[in-house]
N, C-alpha and C positions, 0 to 999 in steps of 0.2 A: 108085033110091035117093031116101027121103026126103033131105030137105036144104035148106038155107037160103043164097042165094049173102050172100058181105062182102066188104067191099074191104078192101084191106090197103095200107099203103107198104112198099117194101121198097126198102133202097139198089140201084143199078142194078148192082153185081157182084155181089149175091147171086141176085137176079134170073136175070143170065144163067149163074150156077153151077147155078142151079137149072134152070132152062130145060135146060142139056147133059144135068146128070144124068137128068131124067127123060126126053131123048130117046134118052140111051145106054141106060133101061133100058127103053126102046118103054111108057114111061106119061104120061099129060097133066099137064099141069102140077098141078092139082086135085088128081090121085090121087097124087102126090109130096106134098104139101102137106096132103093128111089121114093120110098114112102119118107123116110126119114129126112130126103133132102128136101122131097116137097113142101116137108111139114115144116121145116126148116125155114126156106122161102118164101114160104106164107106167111108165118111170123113175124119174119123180117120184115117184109112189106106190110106187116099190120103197124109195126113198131113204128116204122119208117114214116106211114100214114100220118102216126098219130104224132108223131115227133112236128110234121111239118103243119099240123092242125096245128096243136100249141102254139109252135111257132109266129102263127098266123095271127092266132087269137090274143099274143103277147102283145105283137106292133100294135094291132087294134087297140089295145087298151092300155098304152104305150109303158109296159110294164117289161122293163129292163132283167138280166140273167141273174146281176147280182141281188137283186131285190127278192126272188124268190122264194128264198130259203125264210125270210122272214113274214111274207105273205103266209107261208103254210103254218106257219108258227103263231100268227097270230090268229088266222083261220081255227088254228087247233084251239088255240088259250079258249075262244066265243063259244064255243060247241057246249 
């Protein structure tokens, strides 16, 4: 694998949380550690997605940030 080694700090209980996990799941600390930022990355870019969908689907329906909180609310009271 290409790749690039970095150091990192990390408080010393994440550390050894991290250390168990990836010996409980027979992987090196590394492949813990790029699985964890991909899964990271991923997320993010799901979140990120979904944030700019909204977003999208707001102007469409020209429904304002403040007004929100009371759309859900009234969403909730009909159900």
């Amino acid at each position: 694998m290409n790749g690039q080694v970095i150091n990192i700090s990390l408080p010393t209980k994440l550390l050894k949380l991290a250390d168990e996990v990836a010996k409980t799941e027979l992987r090196s600390r590394s492949e813990l550690f790029r699985e964890a930022i991909r899964s990271y990355l991923l997320e993010r870019f799901r979140m990120q997605s979904l944030y700019y969908y909204a977003q999208n689907q707001a102007k469409k329906m020209k429904i304002k940030e403040k007004d929100v909180e009371k759309i859900i609310a009234d969403y909730r009271r009909a159900r």
